[in-house]
Structures are given as structure tokens and as C-alpha cells.
N, C-alpha and C positions, 0 to 999 in steps of 0.2 A: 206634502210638498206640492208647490203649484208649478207648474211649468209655464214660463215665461217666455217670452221670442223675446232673443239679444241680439239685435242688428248687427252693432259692434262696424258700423259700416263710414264711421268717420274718419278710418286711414290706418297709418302702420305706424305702429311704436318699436322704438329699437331698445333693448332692455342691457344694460351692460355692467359687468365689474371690474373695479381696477386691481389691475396685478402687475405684478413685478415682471416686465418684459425682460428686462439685460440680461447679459450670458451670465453661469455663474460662478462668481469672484469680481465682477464687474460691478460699479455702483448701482445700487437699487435706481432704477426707473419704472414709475409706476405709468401703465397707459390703460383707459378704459378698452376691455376686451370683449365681445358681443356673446352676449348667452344666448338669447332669442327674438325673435319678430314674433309681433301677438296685434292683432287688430283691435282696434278700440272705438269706443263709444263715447262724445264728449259729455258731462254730465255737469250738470246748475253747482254753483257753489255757491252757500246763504249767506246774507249777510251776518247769521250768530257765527256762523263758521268761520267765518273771515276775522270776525274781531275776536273769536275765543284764542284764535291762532296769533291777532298781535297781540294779548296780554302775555303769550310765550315765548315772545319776538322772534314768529317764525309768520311769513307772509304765505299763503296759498294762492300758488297764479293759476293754479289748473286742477283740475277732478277728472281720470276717465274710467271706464269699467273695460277690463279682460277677463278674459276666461282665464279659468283661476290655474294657477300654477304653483304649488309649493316652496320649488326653488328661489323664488323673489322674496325677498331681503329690501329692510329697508338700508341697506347695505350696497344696495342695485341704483342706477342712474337709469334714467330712461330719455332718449333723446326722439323728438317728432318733429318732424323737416330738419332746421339747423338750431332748432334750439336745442338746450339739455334742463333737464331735469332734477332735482334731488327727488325721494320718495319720503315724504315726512311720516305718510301714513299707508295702511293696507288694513281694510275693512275685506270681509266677506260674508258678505249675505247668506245665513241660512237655508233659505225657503224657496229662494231661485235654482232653477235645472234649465239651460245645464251651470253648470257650479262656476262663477264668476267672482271676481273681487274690482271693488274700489282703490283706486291710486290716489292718493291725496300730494301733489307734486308742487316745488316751488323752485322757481326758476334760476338757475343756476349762470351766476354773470363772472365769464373771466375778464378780468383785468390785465 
């Protein structure tokens, strides 16, 4: 294992999932509810990466690395400043300490 320095020093991610807020018997309303804050690190996205993602017509606006957390699901939204996020992907590097993963996100437009 090599140990690696992860800055992780380009700001705060809000990581979230949606659940059924309404009392219950009341109609389901789902609102994104907050699991955690994790610091992140922005990281390069390629261009193979970029075009392998639209032959799956999924577009990749963003890549960043946090320290790795089990509970995140590509099931989890991640919002930074006022954007949001979907999670298309979750990589994690073997050979990095301390134990960090890749977020591969794509930018989430409401209408």
C-alpha cells in the first residue's frame, strides 16, 4: 500500500437521499434528506471518459475524490454550491491510504 496525501481541499459536498417526508397515511412526498458532508477534491475528466459515457447517453459534468464511505450509493445525489448532482459512478482505488473513492456525477437540471 502506498500512502498518498489527499488534500481533498476544493470545498464541501453535501451527499443526500430521497425519502418519503409526509406523515403517515398522507401522500408519499419524496424530499432529498442529508446523510453527510465530505470534502472533496476536483479531479480531470478524459476525453475517452466523456465520449464512452455518451455512447450510454449519460453525460459526465463532474469527477471528485472523498474519503471513502460505504454508505454512498449510486442511489445518493450530491449537491456543491447550488448545483445537484446525480452519481453515475463510484470507483475506489485500492492502493491509496487513507481509503478514498471517485464520484463520477452528472448534473442534475430541474425543470
Amino acid at each position: 500500500m502506498r500512502k498518498v496525501s489527499q488534500p481533498l481541499n476544493d470545498g464541501l459536498c453535501i451527499i443526500s437521499k430521497m425519502q418519503n417526508v409526509a406523515a403517515p397515511g398522507d401522500m408519499p412526498r419524496e424530499e432529498p434528506v442529508e446523510v453527510l458532508r465530505l470534502r472533496y477534491q476536483e479531479r480531470g475528466v478524459s476525453y475517452e471518459r466523456k465520449y464512452t459515457a455518451l455512447q450510454f447517453d449519460m453525460k459526465i459534468s463532474r469527477m471528485i475524490r472523498t474519503l471513502q464511505q460505504d454508505i454512498i450509493s449510486t442511489d445518493h445525489t450530491v449537491t456543491i454550491g447550488a448545483d445537484e448532482y446525480k452519481i453515475l459512478d463510484i470507483k475506489k482505488p485500492p492502493d491509496i491510504r487513507p481509503r478514498v473513492m471517485d464520484l463520477t456525477l452528472e448534473r442534475v437540471v430541474h425543470e
